[in-house]
RODO-2510 file (C-alpha; in nm, 4 decimals, decimal comma):
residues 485
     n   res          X          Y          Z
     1     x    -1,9552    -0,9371     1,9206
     2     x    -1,6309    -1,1383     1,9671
     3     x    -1,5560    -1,0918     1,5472
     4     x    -1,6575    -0,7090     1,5783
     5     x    -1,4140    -0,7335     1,8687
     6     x    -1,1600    -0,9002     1,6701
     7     x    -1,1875    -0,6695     1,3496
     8     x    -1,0862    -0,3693     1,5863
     9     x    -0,7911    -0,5500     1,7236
    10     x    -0,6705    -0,6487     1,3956
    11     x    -0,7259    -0,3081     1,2688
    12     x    -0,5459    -0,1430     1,5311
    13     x    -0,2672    -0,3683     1,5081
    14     x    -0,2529    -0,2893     1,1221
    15     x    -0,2533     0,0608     1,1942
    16     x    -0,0034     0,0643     1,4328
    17     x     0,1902    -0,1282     1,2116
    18     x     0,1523     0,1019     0,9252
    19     x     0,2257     0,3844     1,1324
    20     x     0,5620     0,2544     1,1836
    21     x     0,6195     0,1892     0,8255
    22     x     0,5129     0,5781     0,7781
    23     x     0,7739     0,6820     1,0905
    24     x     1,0876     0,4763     1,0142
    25     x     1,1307     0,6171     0,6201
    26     x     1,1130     0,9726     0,8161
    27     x     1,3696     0,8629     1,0016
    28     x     1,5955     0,7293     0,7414
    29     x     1,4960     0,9201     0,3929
    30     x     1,6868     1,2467     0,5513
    31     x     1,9600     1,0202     0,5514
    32     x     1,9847     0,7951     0,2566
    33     x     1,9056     1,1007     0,0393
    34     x     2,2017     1,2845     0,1997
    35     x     2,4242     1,0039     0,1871
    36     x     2,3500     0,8266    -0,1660
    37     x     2,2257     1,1124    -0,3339
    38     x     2,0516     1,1827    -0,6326
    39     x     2,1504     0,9623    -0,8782
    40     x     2,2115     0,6819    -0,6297
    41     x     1,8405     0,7020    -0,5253
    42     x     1,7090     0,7470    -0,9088
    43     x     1,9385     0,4066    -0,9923
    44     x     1,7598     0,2066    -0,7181
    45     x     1,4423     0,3337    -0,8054
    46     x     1,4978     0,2232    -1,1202
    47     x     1,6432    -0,1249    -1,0938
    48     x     1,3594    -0,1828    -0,8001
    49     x     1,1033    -0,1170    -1,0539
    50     x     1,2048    -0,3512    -1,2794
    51     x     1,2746    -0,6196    -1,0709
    52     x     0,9376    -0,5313    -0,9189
    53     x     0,7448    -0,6692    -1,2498
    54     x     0,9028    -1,0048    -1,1866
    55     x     0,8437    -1,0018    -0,8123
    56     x     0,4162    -0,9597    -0,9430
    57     x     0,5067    -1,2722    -1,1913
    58     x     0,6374    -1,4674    -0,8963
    59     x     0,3367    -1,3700    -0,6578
    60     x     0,0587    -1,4145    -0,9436
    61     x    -0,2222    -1,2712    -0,7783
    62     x    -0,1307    -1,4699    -0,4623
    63     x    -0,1811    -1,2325    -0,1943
    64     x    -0,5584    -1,1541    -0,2789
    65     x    -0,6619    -1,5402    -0,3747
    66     x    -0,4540    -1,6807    -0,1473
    67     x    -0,6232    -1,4530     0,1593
    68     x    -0,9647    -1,5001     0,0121
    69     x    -0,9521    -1,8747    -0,0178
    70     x    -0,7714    -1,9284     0,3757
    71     x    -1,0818    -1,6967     0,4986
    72     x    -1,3452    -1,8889     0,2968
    73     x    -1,1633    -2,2470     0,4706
    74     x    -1,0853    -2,1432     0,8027
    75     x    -1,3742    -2,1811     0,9780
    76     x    -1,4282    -2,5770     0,7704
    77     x    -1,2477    -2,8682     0,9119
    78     x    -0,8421    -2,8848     0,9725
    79     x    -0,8220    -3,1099     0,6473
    80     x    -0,9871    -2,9155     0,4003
    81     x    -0,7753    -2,5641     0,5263
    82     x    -0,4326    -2,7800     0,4947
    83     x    -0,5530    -2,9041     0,1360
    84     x    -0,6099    -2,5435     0,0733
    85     x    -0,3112    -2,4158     0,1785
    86     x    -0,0707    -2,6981     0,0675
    87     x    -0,2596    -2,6988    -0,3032
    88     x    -0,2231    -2,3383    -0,3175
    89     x     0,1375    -2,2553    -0,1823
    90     x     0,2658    -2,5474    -0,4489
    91     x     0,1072    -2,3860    -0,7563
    92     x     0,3045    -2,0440    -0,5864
    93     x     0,6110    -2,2281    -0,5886
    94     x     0,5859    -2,3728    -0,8996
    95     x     0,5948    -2,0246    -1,0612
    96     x     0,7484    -1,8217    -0,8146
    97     x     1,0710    -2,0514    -0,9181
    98     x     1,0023    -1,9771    -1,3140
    99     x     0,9981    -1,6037    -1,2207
   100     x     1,3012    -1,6361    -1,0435
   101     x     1,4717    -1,8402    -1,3575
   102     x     1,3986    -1,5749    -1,5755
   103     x     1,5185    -1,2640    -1,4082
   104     x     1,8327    -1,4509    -1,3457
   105     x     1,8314    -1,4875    -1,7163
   106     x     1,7544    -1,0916    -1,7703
   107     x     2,0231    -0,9720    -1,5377
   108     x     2,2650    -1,1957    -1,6576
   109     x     2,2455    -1,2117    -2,0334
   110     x     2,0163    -0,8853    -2,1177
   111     x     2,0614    -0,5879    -1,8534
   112     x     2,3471    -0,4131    -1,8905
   113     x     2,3011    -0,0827    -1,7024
   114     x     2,3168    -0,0997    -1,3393
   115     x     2,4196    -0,5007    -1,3650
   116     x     2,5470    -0,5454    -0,9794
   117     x     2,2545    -0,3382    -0,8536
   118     x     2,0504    -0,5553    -1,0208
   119     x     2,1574    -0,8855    -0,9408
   120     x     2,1153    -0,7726    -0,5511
   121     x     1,8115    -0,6608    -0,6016
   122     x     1,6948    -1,0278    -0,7191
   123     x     1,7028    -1,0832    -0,3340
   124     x     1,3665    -0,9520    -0,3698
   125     x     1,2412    -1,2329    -0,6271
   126     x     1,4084    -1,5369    -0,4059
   127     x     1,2138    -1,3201    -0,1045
   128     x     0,8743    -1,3764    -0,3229
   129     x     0,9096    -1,8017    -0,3006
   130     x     0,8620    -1,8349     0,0350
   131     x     0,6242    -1,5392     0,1385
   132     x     0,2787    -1,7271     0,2845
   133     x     0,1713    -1,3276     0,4717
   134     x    -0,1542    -1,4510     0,2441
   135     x    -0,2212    -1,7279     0,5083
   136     x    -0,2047    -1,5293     0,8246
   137     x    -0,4050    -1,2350     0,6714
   138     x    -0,6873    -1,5102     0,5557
   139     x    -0,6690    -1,6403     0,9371
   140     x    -0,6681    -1,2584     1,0838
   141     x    -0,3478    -1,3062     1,2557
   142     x    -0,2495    -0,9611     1,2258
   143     x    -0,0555    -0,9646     1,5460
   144     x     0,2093    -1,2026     1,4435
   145     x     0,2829    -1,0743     1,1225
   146     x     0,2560    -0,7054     1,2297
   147     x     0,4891    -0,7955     1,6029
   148     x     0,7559    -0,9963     1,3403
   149     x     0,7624    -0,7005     1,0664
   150     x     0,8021    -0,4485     1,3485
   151     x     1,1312    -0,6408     1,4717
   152     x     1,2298    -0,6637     1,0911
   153     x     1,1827    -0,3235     1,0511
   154     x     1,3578    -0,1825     1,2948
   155     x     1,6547    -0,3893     1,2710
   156     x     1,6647    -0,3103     0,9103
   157     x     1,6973     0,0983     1,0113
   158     x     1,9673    -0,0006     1,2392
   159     x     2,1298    -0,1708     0,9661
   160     x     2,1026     0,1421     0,7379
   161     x     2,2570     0,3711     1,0062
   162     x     2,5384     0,1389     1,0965
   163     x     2,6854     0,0796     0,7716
   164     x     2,5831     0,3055     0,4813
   165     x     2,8157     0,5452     0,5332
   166     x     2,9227     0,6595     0,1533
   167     x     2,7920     0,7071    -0,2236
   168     x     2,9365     0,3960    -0,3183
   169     x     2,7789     0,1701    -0,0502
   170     x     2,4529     0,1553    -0,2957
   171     x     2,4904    -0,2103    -0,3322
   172     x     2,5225    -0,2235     0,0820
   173     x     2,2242    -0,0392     0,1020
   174     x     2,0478    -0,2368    -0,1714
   175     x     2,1248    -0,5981     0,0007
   176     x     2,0232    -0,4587     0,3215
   177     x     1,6613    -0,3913     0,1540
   178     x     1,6635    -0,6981     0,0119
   179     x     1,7327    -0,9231     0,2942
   180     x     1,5270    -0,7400     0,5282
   181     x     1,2330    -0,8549     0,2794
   182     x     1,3688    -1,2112     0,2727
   183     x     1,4048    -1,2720     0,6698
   184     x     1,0750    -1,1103     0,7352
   185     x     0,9086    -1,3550     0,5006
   186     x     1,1265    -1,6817     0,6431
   187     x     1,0722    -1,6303     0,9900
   188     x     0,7166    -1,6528     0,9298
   189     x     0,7206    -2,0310     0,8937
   190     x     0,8793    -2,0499     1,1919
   191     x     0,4906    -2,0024     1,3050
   192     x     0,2812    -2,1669     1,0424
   193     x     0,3553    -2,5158     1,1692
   194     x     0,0869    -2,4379     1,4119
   195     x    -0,2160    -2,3558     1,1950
   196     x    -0,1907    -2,5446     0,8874
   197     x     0,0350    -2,8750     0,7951
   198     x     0,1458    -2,9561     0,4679
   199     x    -0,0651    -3,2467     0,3187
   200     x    -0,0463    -3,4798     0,0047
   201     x    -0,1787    -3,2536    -0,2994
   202     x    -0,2280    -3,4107    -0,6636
   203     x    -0,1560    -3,2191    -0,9185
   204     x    -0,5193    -3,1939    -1,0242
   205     x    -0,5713    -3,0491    -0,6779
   206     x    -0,2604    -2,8219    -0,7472
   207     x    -0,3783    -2,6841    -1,1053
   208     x    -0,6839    -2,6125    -1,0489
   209     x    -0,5914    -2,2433    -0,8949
   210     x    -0,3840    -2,1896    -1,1596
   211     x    -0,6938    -2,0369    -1,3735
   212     x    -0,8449    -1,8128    -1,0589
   213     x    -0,5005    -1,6908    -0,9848
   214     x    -0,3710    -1,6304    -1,3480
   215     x    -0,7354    -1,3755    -1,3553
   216     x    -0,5901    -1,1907    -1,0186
   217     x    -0,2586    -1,1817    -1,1500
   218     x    -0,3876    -1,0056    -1,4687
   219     x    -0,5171    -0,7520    -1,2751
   220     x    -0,2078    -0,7560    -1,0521
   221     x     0,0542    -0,7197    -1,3408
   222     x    -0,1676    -0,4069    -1,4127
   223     x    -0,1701    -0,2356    -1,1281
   224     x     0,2158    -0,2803    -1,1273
   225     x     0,2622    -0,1085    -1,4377
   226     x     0,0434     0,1963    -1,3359
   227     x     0,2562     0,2173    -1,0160
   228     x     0,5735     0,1770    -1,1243
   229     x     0,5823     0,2453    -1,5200
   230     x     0,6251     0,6587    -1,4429
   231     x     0,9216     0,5492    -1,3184
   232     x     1,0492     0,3558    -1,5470
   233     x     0,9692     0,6272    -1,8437
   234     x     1,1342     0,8806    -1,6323
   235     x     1,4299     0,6365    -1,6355
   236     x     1,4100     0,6163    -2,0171
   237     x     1,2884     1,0176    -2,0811
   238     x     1,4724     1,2063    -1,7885
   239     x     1,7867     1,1959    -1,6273
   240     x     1,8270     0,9621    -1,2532
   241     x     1,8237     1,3088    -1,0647
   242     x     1,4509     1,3941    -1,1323
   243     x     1,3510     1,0304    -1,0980
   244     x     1,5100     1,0786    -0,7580
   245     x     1,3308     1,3539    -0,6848
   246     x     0,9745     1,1634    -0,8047
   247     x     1,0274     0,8321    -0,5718
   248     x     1,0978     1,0458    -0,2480
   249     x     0,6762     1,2288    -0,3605
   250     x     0,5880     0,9287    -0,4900
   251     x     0,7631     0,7471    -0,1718
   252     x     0,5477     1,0039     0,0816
   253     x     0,2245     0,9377    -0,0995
   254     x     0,2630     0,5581    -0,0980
   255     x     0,3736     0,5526     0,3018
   256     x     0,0760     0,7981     0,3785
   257     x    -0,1593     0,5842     0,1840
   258     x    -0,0933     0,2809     0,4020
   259     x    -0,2771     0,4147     0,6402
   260     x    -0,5782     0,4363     0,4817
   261     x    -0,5584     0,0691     0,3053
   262     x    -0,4650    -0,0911     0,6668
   263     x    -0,8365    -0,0412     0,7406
   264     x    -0,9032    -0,2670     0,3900
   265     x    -0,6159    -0,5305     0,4662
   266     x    -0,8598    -0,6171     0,8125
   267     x    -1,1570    -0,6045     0,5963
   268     x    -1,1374    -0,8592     0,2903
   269     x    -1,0720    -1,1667     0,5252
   270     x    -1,3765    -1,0635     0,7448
   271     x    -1,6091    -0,9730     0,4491
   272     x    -1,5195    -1,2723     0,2492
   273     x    -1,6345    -1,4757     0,5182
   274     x    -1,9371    -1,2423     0,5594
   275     x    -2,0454    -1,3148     0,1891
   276     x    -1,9196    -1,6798     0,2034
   277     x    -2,2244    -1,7308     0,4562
   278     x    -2,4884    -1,5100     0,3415
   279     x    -2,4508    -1,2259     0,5710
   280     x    -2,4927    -0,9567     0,3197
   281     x    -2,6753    -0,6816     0,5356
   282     x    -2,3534    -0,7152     0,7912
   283     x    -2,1351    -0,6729     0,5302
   284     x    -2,3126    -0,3198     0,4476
   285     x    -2,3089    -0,2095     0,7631
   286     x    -1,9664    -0,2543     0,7833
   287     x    -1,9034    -0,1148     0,4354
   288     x    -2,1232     0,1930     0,5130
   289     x    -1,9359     0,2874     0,8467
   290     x    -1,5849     0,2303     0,6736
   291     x    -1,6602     0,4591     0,3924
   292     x    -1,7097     0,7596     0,6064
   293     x    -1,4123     0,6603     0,8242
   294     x    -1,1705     0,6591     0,5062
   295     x    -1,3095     0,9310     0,3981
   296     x    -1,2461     1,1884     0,7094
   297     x    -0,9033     1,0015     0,7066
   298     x    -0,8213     0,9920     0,3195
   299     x    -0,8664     1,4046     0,3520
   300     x    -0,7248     1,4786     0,6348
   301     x    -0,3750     1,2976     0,4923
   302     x    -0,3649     1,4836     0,1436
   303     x    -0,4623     1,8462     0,2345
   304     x    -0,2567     1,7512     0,5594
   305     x     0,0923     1,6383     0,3556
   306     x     0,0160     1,9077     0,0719
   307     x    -0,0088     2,1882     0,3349
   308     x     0,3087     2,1268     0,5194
   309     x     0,4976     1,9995     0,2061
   310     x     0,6237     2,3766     0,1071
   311     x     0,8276     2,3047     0,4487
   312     x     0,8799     1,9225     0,4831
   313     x     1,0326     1,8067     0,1904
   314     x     1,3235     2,0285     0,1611
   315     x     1,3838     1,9597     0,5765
   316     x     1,3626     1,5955     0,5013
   317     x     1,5239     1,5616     0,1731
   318     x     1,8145     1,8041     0,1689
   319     x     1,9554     1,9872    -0,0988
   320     x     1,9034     1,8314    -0,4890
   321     x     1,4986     1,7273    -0,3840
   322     x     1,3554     2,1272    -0,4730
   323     x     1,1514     1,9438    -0,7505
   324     x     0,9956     1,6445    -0,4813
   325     x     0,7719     1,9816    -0,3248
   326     x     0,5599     2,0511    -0,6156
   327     x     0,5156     1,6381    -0,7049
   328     x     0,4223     1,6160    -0,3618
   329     x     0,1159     1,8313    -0,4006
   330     x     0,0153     1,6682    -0,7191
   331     x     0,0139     1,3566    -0,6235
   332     x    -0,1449     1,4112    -0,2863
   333     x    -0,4523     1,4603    -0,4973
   334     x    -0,4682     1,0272    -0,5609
   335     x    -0,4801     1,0233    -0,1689
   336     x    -0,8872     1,0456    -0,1497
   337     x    -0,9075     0,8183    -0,4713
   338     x    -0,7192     0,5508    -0,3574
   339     x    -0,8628     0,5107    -0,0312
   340     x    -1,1708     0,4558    -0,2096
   341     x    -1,0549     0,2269    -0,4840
   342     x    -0,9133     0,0070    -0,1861
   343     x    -1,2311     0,0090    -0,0238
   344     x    -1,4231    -0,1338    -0,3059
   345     x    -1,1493    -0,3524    -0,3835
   346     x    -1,1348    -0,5141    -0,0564
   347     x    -1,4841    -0,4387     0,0839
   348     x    -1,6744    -0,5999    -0,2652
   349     x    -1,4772    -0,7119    -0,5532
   350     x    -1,2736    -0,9563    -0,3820
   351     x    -1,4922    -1,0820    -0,1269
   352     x    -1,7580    -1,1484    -0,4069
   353     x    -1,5138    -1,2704    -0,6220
   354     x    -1,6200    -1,0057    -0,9236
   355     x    -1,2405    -1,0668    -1,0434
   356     x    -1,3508    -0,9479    -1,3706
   357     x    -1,4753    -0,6225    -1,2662
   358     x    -1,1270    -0,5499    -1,0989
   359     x    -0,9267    -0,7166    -1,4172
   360     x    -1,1281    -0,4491    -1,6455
   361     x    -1,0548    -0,1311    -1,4034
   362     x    -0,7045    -0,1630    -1,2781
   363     x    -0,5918    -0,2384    -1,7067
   364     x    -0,8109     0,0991    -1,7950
   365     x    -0,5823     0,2804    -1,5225
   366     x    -0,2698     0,0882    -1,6877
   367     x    -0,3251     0,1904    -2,0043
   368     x    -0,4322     0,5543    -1,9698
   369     x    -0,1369     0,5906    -1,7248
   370     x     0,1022     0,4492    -1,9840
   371     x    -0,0402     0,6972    -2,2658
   372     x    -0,0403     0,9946    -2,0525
   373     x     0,3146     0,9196    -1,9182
   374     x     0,4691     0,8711    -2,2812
   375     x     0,2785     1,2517    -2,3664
   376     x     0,2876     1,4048    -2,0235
   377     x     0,6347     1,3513    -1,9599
   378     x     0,7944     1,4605    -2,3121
   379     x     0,6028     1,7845    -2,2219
   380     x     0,6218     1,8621    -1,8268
   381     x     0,8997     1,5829    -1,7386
   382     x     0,8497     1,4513    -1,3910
   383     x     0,4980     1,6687    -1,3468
   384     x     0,3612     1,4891    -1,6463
   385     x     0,4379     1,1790    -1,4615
   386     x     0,2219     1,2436    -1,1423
   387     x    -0,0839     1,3820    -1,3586
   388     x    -0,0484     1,0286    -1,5584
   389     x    -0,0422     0,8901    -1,2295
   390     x    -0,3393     1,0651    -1,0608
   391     x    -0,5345     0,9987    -1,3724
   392     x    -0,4911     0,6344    -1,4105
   393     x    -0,6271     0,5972    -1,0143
   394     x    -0,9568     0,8028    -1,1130
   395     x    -0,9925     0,6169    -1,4063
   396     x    -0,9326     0,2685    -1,1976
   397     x    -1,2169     0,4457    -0,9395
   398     x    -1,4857     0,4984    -1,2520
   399     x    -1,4661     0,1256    -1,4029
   400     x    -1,4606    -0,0205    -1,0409
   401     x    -1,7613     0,1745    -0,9288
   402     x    -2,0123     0,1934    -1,2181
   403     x    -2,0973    -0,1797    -1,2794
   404     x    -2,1423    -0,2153    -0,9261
   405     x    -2,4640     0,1115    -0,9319
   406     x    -2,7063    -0,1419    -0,8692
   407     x    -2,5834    -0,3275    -0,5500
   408     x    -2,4243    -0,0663    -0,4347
   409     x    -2,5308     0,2381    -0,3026
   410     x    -2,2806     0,4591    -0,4364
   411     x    -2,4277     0,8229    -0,3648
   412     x    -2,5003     0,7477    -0,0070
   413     x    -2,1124     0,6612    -0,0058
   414     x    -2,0171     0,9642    -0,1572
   415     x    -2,2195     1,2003     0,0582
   416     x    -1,9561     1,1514     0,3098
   417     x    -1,6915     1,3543     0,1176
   418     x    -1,8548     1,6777     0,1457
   419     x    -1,7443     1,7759     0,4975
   420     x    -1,4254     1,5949     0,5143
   421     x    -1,3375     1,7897     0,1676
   422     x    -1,4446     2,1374     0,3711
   423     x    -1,2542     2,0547     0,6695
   424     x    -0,9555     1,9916     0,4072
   425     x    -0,9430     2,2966     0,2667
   426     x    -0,9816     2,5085     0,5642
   427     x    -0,7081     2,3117     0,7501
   428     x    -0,4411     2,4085     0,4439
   429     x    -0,5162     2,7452     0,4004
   430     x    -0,4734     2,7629     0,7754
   431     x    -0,1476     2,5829     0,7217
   432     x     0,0231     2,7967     0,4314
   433     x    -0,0922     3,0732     0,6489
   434     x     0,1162     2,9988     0,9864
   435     x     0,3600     2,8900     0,7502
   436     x     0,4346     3,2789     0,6852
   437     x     0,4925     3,4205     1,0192
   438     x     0,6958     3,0838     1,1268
   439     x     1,0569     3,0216     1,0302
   440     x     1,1549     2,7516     0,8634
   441     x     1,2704     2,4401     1,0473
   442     x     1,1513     2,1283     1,2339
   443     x     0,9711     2,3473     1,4828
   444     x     0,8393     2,5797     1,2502
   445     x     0,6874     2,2094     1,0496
   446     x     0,5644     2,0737     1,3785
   447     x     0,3539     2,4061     1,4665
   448     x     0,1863     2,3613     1,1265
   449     x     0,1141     1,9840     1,2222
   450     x    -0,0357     2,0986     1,5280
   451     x    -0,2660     2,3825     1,3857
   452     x    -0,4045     2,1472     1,1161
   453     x    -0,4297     1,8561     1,3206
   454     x    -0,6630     2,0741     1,5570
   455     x    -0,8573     2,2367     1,2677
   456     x    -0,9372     1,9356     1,0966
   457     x    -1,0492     1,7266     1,4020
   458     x    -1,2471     1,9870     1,6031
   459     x    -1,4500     1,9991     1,2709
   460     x    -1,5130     1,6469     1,1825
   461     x    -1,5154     1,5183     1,5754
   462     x    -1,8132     1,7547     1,5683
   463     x    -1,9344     1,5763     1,2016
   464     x    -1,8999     1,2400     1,3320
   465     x    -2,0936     1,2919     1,6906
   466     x    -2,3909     1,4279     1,4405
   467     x    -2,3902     1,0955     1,1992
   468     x    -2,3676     0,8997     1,4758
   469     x    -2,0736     0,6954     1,3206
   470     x    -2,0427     0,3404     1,4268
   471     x    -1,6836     0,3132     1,4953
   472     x    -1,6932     0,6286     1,6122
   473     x    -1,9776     0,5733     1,8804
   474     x    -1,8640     0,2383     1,9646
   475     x    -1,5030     0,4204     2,0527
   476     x    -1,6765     0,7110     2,2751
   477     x    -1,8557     0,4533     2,4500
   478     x    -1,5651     0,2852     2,5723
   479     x    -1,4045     0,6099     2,7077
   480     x    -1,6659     0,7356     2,8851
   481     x    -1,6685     0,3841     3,0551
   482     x    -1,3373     0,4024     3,1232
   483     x    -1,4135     0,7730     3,2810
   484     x    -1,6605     0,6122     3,5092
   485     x    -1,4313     0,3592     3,6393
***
């Protein structure tokens, strides 16, 4: 009961968390977009993309093995979750530091468009060496990473609004990103002192993860490239003013989808420690109730974004964004998709360590995505680009799901889109409708909000009372107590 417990708390903290990070780019995209621009925003786009490949080199698969291997220690003796730490944070290092070498190297000797930009942005790199958030999410500490990125966060904003003030303060705006990143991940070993200690390592000791994380990273560089190589072909194909216009959809999709993938960040430390001692039949129950949770959620965010979006965007964004409407919609489509990639990813594969399986599905995605973006956007510019993009997820869903049809009850999964997708589609065309007789505006958005958000709940609060949802159940329970009281 105390782990169920705990699993809640962690997931609300996560949530809350990811709230924020959904909240404070609300607060600030109006703003940047006004004040940088176009342009501005497609050149930091761009050089964050690239420098984001060599940010994945320097993690190398890190954050999932790294989380996996803490859970499967924590609960051993003191000795044998220091070795694991200590062994596993040095073979980080160790190439973190190479990464870092060589995109020194690039921005010094090779780039030459957007040179200063770039340099800053190598902040991000440096930031890579010392991040250990893999040891706190393998010990479910959610609280402490999620109360210091909070603080982080919102002194970052303030930063922002204080002094970006022009077009040519891109570099000021880039270093703030940066160092935001940086300090977030340095405070935290301020704290780590008092669960793990470093301890003498040989380099036997240190090596041997080199193999297991090289296999994550694989699938890691992969997933990189099908995330961030539309941009970087829009960079090459179209002009910065488009590829603006992409990262502020692309920008909404990815803060929306944290939402859904807080509920997986809880999971894989729990259910690697479920499969790590045999409790398979708790780890389906869990896997079963989550499903249908995502789901209602997963739906509710992309015909909930895609109905307002007509409306939002252009509030948000300003003038010179038209084009970020129509991606918007497009892209919303990935919502459902990715919530349930994520789910397998963090609910199965990792947990029982079926790296391959992952390796095999996220370099399908990378692959089609790179194809379709070199044809889609010759033909339909940025539009090609979020078709690539939605394709390469659904592809990464079919290899991730198929080799897993016999342990894994895939249809009684599934079943749990039908009402969700209903619900969906009722609550838009609800939506687009208001959005005729309203006038546009922040009032005229928030009435929209308001008539989907009632829509889609009153249908699936009804849905979930009749499947007698876990987490659902176990939620009602506690507020009728608290009625009684």
């Amino acid at each position: 009961m105390a782990k169920k417990h705990r699993i809640k708390v962690n997931f609300i903290y996560q949530l809350a968390y990811q709230i924020l990070l959904v909240i404070l780019p609300l607060v600030t995209a109006p703003y940047i977009a006004r004040v940088l621009g176009p342009e501005n925003n497609g050149i930091y786009t761009y050089t964050h993309a690239i420098v984001n490949y060599f940010v994945v080199f320097a993690a190398l698969g890190i954050e999932a093995y790294g989380n996996r291997l803490i859970a499967q220690s924590k609960n051993k003796d003191r000795q044998t979750l220091n070795k694991a730490f200590s062994s596993v944070f040095w073979m980080h290092f160790i190439v973190a530091c190479a990464a870092a070498l060589v995109y020194f190297v690039y921005v010094t000797v090779i780039a030459s468009r957007y040179r200063q930009i770039a340099v800053i942005q190598g902040i991000w790199v440096l930031a890579s060496i010392i991040d250990i958030n893999w040891l706190f999410f393998g010990l479910e500490e959610f609280k402490l990473t999620v109360t210091r990125n909070t603080i982080i966060k919102l002194v970052t904003v303030f930063c922002i609004f204080a002094f970006v003030r022009t077009r040519d303060q891109l570099w000021l705006y880039t270093l703030i990103m940066g160092m935001g990143t940086f300090l977030s991940n340095a405070v935290l070993w301020g704290f780590a002192r008092k669960y793990v200690l470093f301890t003498r390592v040989t380099f036997r000791e240190i090596i041997v993860h080199f193999k297991p994380l090289v296999i994550l990273f694989l699938a890691v560089i992969a997933t990189s490239i099908y995330r961030m190589i539309d941009k970087v072909m829009l960079g090459w194909y179209s002009d910065m003013s488009n590829l603006g216009s992409y990262e502020y959809a692309d920008r909404m999709i990815k803060l929306v989808i944290t939402l859904i993938t807080a509920l997986g960040t809880v999971m894989l430390p729990r259910m690697s420690a479920l499969y790590a001692e045999g409790k398979d039949e708790q780890a389906a129950r869990y896997m079963n109730s989550t499903s249908q949770f995502m789901f209602v959620m997963a739906f509710a965010l992309a015909f909930g974004l895609a109905g307002i979006a007509d409306e939002f965007m252009p509030t948000l964004l300003g003038p010179g964004y038209e084009g970020s409407v129509i991606l918007t919609k497009v892209l919303c489509i990935s919502l459902p998709i990715m919530g349930w990639n994520n789910l397998v990813r963090t609910q199965v594969l990792m947990p029982k360590e079926k790296d391959r399986v992952y390796i095999v599905a996220v370099w399908a995605g990378a692959i089609v995505n790179i194809i379709l973006n070199y044809l889609f956007i010759h033909w339909y510019g940025p539009i090609g680009a979020a078709i690539a993009t939605v394709a390469a997820y659904a592809v990464v869903g079919v290899f991730q799901t198929y080799p897993l049809k016999k342990e894994l009850p895939v249809a009684s999964y599934l079943k749990y889109v039908f009402i969700p997708l209903i619900s969906g589609v009722i609550m838009y065309v609800c939506v687009r409708a208001v959005s005729r007789v309203l006038k546009p505006g922040i009032a005229g958005i928030a009435v929209e909000i308001l008539t989907g958000a009632v829509i889609y709940l009153a249908i699936n609060l009804v849905y979930l009372m009749r499947s007698k949802n876990e987490v659902f159940e176990d939620v009602l329970q506690k507020y009728k107590k608290k009625l009684h009281k």
